[in-house]
N, C-alpha and C positions, 0 to 999 in steps of 0.2 A: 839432244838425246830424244827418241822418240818411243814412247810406250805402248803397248799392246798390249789388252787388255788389261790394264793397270799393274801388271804385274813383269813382262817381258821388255826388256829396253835394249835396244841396239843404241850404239854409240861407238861412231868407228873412233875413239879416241881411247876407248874399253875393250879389252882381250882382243883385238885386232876384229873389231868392229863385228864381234860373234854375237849372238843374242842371250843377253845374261838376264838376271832373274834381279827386279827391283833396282838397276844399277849396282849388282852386287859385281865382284870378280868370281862370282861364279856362272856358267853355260849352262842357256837350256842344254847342249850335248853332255855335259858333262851329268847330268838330272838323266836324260838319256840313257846315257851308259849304263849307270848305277842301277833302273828300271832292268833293262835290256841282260841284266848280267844274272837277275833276280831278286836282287838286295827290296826290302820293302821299305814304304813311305817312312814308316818308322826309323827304317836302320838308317834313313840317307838322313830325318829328321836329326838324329843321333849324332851322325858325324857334320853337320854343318844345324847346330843349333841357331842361328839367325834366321834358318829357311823357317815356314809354315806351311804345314800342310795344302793351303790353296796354291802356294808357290809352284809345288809339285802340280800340283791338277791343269794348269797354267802351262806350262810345260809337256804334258799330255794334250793338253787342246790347241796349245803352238803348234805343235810339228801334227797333227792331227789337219791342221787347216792349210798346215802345206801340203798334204795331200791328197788337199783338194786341187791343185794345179794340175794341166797337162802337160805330160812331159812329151817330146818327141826328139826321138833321136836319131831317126833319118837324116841321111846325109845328101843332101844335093847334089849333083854335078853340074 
């Protein structure tokens, strides 16, 4: 299992090798979602009482550092 930033762990032997949060079975996507939908830190805090709050912030700065990649989607011939 490999950790980022002490708090994100991929484990492909875990939700099909997604990036969960602490070793939990719960996804950063799934933190995602719940952000993206507008629910707040609180409410997600609420339905998965194990998280803390840096859990979430973790999860903002995960997919925030993926977006620091260059994507390109040109196609070659």
């Amino acid at each position: 299992m490999e950790y980022i930033a002490d708090r994100i762990t991929i484990d492909p032997d875990l939700c099909n090798g997604k990036p969960t949060i602490r070793g939990k079975r719960i996804t950063v996507q799934t933190i995602l979602g719940f952000l993206s939908a507008g629910d707040s830190k609180e409410d997600i805090l609420e339905q998965y009482p194990s998280l803390e709050a840096e859990d979430i912030d973790a999860c903002l700065r995960f997919a925030s550092k993926l977006m620091e990649n260059q994507y390109d989607f040109r196609q070659t011939a």
